[in-house]
Backbone as a ProteinNet text record, in pm:
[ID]
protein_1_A
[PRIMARY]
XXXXXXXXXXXXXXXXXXXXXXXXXXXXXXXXXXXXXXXXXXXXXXXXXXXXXXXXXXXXXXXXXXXXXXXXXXXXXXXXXXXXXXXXXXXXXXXXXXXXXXXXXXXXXXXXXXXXXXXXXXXXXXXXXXXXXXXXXXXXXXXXXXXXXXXXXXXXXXXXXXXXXXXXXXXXXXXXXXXXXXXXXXXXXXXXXXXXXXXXXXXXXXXXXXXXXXXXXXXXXXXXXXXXXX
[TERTIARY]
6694.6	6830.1	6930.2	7043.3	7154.3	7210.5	7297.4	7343.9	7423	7491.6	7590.8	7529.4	7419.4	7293.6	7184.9	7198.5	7107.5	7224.8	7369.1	7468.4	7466.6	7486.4	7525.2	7416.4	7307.7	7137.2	7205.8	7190.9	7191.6	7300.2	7419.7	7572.5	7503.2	7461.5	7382.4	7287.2	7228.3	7124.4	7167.9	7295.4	7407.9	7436	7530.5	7607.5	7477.3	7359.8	7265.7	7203.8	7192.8	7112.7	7210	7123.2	7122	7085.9	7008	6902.1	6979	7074.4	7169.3	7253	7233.4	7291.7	7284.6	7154.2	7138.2	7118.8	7185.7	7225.9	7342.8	7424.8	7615.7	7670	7610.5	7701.6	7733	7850.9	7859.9	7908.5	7807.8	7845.6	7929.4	7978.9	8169.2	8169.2	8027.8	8011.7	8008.5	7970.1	7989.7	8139.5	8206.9	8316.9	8449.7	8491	8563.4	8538.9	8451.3	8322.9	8390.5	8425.1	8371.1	8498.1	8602.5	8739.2	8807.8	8722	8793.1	8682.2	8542.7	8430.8	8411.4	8518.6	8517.6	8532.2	8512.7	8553.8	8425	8310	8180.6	8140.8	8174.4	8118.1	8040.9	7983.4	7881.9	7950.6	8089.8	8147.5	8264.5	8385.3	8496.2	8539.8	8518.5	8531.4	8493.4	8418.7	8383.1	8445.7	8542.8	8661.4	8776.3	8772.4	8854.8	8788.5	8665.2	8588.8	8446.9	8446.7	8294	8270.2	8323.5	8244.2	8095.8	8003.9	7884.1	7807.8	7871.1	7851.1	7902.9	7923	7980.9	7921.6	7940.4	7910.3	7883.9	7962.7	8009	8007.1	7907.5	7960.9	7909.2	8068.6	8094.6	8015	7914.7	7889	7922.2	8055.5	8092.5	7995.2	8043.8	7960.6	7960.7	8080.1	8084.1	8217.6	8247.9	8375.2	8477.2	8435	8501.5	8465.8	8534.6	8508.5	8567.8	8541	8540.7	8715.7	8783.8	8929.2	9033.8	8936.6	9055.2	9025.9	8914.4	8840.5	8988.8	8954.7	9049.1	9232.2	9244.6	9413	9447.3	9359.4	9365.9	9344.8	9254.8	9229.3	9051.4	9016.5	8898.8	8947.4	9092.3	9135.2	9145.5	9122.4	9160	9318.8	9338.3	9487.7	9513.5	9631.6	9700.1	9714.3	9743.3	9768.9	9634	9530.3	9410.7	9398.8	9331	9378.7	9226.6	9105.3	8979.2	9013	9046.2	9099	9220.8	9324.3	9461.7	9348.3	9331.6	9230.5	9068.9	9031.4	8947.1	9010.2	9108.9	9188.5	9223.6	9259	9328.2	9166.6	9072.6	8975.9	8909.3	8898.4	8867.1	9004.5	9112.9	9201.3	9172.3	9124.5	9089.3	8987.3	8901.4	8845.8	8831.4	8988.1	8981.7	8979	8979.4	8938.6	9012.9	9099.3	9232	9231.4	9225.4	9247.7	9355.7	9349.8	9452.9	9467.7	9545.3	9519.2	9446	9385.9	9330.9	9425.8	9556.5	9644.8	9720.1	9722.7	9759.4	9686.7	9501.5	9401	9409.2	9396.5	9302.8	9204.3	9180.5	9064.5	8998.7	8896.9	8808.8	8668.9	8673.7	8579.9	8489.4	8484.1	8376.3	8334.9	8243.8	8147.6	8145.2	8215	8238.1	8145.3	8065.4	8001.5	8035.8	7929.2	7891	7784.6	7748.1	7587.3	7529.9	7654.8	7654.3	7731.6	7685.2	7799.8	7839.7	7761	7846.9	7934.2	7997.6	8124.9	8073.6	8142.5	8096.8	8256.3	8189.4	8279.2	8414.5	8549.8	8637.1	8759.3	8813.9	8909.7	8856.6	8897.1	8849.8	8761.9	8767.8	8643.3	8606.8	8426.5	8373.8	8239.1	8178.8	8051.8	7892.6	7821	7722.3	7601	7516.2	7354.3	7259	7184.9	7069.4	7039.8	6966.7	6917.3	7003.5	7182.2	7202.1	7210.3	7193.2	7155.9	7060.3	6897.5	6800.5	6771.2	6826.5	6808.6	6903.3	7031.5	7107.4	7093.7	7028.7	6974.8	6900.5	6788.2	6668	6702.4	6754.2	6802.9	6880.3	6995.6	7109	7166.8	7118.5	7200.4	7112.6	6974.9	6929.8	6893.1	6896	6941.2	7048.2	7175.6	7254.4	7273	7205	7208.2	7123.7	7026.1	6900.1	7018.4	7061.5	7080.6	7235.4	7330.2	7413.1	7380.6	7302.6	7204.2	7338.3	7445.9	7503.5	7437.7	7504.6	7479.1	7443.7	7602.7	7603.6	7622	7543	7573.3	7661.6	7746	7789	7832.8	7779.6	7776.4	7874.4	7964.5	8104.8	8044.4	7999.8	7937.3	7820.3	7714.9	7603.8	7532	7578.9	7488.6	7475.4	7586.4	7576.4	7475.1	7488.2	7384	7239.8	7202	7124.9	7037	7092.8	7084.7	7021.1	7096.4	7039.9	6892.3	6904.4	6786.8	6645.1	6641.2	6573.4	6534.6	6610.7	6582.9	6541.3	6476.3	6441.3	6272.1	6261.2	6140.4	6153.2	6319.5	6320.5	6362.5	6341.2	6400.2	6532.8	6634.8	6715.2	6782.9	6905.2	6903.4	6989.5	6942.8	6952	7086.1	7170	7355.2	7423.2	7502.4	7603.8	7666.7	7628.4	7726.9	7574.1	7482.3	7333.7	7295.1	7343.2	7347.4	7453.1	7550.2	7668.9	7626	7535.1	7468.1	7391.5	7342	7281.7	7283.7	7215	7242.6	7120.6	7076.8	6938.4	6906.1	6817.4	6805.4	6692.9	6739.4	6650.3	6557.7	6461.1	6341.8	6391.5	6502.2	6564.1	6621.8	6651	6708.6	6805.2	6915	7026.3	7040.6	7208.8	7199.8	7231.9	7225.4	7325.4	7367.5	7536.1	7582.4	7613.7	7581.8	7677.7	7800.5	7881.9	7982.6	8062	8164.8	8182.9	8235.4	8267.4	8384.8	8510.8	8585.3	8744.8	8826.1	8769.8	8884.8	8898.8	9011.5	9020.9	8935.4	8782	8706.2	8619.3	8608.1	8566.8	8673.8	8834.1	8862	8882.8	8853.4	8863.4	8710.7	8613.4	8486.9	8531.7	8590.1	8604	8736.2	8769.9	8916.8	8906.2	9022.2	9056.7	9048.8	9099.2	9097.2	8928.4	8835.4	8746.1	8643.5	8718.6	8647.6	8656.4	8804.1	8812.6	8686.3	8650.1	8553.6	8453.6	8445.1	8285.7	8272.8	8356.7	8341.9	8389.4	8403	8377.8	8203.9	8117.1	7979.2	7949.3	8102.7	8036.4	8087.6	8191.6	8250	8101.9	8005.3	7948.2	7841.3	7781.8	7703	7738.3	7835.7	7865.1	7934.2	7891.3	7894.8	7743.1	7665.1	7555.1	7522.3	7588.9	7557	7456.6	7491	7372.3	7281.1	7288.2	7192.5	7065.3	6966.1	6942.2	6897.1	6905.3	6893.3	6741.1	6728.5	6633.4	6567.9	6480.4	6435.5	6363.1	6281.1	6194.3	6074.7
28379.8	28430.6	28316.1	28329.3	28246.2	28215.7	28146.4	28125.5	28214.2	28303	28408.7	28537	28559.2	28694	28609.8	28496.4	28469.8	28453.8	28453.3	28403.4	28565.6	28646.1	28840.4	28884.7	28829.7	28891.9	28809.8	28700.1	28645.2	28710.2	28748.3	28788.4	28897.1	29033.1	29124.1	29106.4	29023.8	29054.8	28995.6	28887.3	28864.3	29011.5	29112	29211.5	29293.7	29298.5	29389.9	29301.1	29189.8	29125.2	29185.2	29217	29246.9	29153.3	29074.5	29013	28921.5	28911.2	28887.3	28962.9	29066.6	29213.3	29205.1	29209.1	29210.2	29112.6	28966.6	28867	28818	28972.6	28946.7	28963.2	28886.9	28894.7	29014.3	29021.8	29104.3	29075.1	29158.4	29135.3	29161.5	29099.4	29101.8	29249.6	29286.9	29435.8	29526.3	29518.5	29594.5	29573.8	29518.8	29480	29561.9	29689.2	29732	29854.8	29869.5	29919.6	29798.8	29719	29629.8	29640.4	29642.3	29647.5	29514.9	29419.4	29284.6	29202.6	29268.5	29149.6	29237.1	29182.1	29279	29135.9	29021.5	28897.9	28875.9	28906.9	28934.1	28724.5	28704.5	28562.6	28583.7	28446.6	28456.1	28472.4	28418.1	28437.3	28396.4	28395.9	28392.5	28242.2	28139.8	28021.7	28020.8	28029.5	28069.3	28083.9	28162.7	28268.7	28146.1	28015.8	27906	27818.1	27774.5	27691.9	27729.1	27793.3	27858.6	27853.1	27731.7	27670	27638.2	27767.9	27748.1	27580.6	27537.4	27409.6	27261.8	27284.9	27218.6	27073.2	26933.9	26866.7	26842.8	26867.3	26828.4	26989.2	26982.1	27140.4	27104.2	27165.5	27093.8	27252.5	27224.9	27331.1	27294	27386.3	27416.6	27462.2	27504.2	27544.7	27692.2	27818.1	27932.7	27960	28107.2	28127.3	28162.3	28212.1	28246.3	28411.6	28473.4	28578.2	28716.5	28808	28951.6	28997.1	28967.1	29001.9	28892.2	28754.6	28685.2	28771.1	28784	28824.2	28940	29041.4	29188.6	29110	29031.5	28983.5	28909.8	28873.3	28768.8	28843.4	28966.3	29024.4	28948.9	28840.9	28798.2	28697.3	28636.6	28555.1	28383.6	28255	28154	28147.5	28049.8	28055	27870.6	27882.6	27744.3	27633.4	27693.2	27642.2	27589.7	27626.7	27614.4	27486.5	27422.6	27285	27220.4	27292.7	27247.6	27266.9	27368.3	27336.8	27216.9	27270.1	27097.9	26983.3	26939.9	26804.3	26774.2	26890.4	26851.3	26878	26893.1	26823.4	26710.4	26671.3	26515.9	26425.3	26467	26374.3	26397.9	26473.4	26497.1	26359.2	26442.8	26333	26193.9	26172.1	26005.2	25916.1	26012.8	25977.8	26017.6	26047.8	26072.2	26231.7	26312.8	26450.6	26507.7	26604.8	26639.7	26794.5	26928.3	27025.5	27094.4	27239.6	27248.9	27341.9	27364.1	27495.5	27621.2	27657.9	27815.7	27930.6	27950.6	28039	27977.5	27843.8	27777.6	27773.8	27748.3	27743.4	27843.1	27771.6	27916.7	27864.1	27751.9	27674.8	27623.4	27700.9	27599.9	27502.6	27364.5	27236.1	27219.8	27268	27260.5	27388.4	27364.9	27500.7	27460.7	27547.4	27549	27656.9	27643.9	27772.8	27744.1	27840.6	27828.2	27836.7	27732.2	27775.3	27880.6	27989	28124	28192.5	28289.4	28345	28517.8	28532	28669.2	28610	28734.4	28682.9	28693.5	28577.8	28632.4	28722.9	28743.7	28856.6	28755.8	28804.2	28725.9	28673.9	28602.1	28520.1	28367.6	28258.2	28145.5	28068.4	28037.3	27953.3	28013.8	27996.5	28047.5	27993.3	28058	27972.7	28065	27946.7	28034.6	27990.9	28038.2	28081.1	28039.2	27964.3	27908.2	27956.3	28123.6	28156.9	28213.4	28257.5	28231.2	28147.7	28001.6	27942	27941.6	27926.7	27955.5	28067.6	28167	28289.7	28276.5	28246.5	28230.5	28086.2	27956.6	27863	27887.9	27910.8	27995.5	28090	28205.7	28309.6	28262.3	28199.1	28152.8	28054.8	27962.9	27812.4	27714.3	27753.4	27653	27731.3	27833.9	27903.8	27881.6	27882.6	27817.2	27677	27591.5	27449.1	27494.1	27541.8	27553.3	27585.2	27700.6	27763	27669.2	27615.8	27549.8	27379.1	27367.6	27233.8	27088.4	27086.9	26977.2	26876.2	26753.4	26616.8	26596	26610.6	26556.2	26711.4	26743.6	26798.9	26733.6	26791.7	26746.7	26851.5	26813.6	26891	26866.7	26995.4	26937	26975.1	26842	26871.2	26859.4	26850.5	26888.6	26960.1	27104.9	27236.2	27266.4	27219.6	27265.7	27160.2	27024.8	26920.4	26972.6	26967.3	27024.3	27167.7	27246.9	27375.9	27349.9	27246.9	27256	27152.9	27068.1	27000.3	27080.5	27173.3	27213.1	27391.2	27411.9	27517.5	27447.3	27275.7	27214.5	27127.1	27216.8	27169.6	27019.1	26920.3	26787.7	26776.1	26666.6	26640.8	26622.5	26647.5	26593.1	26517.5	26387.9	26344.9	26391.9	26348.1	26444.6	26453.9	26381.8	26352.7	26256.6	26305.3	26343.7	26145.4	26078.3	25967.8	25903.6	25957.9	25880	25920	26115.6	26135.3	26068.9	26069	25984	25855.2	25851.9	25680.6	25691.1	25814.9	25840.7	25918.5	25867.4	25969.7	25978.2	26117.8	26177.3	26239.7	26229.5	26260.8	26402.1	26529.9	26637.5	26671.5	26780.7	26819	26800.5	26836.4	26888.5	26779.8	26688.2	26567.2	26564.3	26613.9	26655.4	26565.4	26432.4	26403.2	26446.7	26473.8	26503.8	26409.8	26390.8	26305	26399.6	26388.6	26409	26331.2	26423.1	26378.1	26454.8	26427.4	26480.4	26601.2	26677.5	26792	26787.2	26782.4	26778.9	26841.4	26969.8	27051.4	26983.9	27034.2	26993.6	26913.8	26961.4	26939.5	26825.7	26835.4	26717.8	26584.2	26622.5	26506.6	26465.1	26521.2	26407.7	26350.2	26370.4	26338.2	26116.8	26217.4	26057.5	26067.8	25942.1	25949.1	25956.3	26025.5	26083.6	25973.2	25811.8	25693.6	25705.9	25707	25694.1	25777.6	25906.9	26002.9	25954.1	25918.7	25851.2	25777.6	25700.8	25571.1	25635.5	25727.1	25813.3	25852.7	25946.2	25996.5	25904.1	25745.2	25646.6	25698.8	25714.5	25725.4	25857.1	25946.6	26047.3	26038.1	25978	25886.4	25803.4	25754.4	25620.9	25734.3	25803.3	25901.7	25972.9	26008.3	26107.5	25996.9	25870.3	25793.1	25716.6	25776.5	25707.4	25586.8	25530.1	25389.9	25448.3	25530.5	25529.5	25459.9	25399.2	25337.7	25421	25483.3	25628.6	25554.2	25624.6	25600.3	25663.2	25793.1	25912.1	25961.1	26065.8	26136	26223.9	26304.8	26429.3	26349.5
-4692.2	-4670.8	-4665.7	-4725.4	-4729.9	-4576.5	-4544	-4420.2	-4336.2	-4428.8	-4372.8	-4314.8	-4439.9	-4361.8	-4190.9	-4260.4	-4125.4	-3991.3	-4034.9	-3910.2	-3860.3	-3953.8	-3907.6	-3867.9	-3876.3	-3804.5	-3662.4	-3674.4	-3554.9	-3453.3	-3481.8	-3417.6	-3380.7	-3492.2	-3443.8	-3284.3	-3279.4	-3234.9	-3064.4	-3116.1	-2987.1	-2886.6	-3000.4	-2943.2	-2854.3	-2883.6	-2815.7	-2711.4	-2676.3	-2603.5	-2428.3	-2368.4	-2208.5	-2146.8	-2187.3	-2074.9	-1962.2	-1969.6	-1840.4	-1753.5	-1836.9	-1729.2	-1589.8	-1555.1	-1401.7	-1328.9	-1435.7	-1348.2	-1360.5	-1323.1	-1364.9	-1471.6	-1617.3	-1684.3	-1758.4	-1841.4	-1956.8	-2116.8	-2173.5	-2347.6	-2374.7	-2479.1	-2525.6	-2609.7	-2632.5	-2710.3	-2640.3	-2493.2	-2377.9	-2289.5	-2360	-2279.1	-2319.6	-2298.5	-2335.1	-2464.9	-2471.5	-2591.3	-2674.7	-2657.2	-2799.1	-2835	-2824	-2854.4	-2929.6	-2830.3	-2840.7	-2925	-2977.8	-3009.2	-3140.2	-3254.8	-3368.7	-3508.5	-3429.7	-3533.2	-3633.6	-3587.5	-3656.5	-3647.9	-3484	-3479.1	-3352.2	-3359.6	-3218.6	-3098.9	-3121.6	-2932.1	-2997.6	-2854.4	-2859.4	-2949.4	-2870.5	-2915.1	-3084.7	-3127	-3246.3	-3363.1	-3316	-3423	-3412.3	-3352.6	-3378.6	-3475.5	-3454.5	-3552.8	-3566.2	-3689.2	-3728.5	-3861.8	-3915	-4020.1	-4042.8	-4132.9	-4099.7	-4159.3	-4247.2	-4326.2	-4282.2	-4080.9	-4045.9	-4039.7	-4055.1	-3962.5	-3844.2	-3803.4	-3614.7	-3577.9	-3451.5	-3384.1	-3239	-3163.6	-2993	-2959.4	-2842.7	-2756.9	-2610.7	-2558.5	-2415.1	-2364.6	-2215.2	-2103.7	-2117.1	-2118.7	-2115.4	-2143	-2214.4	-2239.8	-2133.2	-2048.3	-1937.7	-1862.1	-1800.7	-1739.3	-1822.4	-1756.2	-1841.3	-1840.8	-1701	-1679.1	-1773.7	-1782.1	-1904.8	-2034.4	-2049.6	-2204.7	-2245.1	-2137.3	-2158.8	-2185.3	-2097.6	-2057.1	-2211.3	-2271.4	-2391.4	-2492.5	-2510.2	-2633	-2703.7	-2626.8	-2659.5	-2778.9	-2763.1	-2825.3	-2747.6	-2798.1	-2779	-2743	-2700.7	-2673.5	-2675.3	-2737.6	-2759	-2637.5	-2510.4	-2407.3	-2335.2	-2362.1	-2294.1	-2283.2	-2130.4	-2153.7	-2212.3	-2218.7	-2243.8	-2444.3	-2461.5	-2630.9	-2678.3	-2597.4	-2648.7	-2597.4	-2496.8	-2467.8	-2586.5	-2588.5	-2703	-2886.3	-2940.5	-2990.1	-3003.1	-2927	-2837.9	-2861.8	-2853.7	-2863.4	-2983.8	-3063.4	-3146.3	-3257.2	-3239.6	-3348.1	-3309.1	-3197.5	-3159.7	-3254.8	-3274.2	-3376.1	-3528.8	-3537.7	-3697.7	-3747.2	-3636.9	-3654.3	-3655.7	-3717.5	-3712.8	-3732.6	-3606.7	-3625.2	-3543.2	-3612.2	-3516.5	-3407	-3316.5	-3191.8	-3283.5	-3206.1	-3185.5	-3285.6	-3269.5	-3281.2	-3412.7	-3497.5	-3608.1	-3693.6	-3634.8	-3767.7	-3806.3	-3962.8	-4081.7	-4117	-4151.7	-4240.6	-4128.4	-4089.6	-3998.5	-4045.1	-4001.4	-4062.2	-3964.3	-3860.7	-3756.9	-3721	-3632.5	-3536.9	-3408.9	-3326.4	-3213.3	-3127.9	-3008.6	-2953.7	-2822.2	-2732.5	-2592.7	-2593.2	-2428.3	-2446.5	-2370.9	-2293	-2234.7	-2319.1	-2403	-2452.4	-2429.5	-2316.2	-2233.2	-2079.4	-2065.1	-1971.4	-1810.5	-1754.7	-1614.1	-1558.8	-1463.1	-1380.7	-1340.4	-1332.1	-1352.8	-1408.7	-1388.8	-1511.7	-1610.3	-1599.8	-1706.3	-1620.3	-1481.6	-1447.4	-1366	-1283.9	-1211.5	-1192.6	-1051.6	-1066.8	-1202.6	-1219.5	-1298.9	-1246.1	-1330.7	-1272.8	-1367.6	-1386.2	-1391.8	-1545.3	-1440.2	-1577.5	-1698	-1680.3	-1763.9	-1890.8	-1882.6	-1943.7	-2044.5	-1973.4	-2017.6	-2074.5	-2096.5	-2153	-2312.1	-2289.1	-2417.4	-2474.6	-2402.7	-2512.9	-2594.5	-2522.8	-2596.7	-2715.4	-2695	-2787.7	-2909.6	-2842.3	-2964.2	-3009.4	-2858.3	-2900.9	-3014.1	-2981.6	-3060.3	-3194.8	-3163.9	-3358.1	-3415.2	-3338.6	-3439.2	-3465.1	-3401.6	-3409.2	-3551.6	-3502	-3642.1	-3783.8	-3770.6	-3887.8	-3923.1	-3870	-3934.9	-3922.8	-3901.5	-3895.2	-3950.5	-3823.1	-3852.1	-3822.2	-3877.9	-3851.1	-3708.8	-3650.1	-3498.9	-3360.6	-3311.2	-3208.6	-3048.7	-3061.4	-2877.9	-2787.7	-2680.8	-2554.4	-2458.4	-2394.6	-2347.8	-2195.3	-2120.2	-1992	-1992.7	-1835.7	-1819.3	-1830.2	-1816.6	-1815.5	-1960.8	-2058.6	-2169.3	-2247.3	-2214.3	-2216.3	-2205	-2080.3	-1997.8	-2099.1	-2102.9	-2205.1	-2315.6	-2378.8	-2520.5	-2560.6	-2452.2	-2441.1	-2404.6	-2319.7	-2256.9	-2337.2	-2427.8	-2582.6	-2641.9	-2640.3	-2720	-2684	-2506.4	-2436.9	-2410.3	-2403.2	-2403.1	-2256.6	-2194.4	-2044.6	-2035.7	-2024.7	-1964.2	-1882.7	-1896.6	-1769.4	-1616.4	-1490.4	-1410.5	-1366.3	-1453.6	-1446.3	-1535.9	-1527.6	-1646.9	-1658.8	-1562.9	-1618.5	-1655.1	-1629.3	-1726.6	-1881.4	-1881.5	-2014.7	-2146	-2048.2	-2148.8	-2208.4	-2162.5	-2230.7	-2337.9	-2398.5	-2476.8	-2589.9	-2708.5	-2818.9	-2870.2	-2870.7	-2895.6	-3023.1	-3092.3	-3248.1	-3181.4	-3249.4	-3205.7	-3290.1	-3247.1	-3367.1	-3512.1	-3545.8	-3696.2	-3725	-3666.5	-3710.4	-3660.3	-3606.5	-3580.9	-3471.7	-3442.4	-3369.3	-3232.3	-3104	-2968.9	-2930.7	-2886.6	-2821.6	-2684.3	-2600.3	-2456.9	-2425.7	-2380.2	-2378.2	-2206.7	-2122.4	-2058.7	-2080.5	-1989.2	-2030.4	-1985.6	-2118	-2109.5	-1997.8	-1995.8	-1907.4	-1800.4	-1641.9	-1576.9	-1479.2	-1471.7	-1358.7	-1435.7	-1529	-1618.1	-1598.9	-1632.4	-1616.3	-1448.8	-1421.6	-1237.4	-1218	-1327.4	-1313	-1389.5	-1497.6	-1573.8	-1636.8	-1668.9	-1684.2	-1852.6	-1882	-1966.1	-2113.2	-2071.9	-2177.6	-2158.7	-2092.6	-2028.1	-2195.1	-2179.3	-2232	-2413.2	-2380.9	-2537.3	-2572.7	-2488.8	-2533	-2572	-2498.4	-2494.1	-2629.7	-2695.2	-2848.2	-2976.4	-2894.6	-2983	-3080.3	-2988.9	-3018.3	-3078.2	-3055.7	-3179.7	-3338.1	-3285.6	-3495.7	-3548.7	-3435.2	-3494.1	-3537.9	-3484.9	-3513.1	-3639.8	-3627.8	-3762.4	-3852.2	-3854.7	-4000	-3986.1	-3940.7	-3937	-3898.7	-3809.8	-3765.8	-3583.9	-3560.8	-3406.6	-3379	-3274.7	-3188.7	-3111.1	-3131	-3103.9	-2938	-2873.5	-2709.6	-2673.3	-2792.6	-2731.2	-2824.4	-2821.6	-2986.2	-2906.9	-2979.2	-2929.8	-2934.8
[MASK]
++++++++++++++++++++++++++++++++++++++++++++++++++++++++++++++++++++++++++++++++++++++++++++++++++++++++++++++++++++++++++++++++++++++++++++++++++++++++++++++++++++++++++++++++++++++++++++++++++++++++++++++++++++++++++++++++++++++

């Protein structure tokens, strides 16, 4: 199968998955009957950059809660400060896209590595096994099936996540993972990187973060130093 039948099996098989039901969350297909999850992508974030032929594809932590999902339409929004800031680091190194609400042509793949909503508005606390349930299921299928160059992870848990859909250790914090760039089963590199949004930047400073995705330009021109491997 070509990439687009294997992306609509996969989205499919998104909108029906429960298996976090009865630990809070809800599907964006259960969310409203489905009012707002009609873009035919894996998740919200998605429908900004879901270039299946991407190079580079950033995986966040989670899209947010079920009361933004409804207030937004299950749309991105320009103002978001985890989208303008990863922008901002993205053009740092040469990468040039644009808000949520301006793109048409999208050059990357953007996901989550939760991609049903928790109860709520945009941040909140989460749970374990959400994680482990939607790495498993989807994150590392679509790493599989759009098989970019460079993977990066915005944060720990999303770090954390994709390593561990991959049976690899992880490290046990975030200013030890930043030191590293890991070549996965498929070849594919991971850089960790912090997370932009607010709680990310009081972790590390923002020039700070710049430096950091120095190492995902070097990666995605092939010069890496590999730190890690499977």
């Amino acid at each position: 199968m070509d990439k687009q039948t294997r992306y609509t099996e996969l989205v499919a098989k998104r909108k029906k998955c429960r298996l976090c039901a009865s630990h809070g969350l809800t599907n964006p297909s259960a969310c409203q009957n489905g009012a707002f999850d009609r873009s035919g992508h894996i998740g919200p974030w998605t429908q900004w950059q879901g270039n299946l032929d991407a190079d580079l594809m950033v995986v966040a932590q989670d899209w947010g809660g079920v009361d933004y999902f409804i207030d937004h339409k299950g749309l991105e929004e320009d103002t978001n400060t985890t989208n303008k800031k990863t922008c901002d680091l993205l053009s740092s190194i040469g990468i040039s896209i644009q808000l949520p609400r301006q793109s048409k042509s999208p050059a990357l793949f953007f996901t989550n590595s939760v991609l049903c909503l928790r109860p709520g508005r945009l941040t909140g606390p989460t749970k374990p096994q959400w994680f482990h349930n939607c790495s498993t299921n989807f994150l590392r299928p679509q790493v599989e099936l759009v098989n970019p160059k460079v993977v990066v992870t915005l944060g720990h848990m999303a770090y954390r996540s994709l390593l561990k859909a991959y049976s690899l250790q992880p490290k046990p914090r975030m200013r030890e993972a930043v030191q590293e760039i890991v070549r996965l089963p498929g070849g594919n590199l991971l850089v960790p990187v912090f997370h932009p949004g607010n709680n990310g930047t009081r972790s590390r400073s923002f020039e700070n973060q710049k430096a950091d995705w120095q190492r995902v330009r070097v990666a995605l021109d092939g010069k890496a130093e590999l730190t890690g491997s499977a």
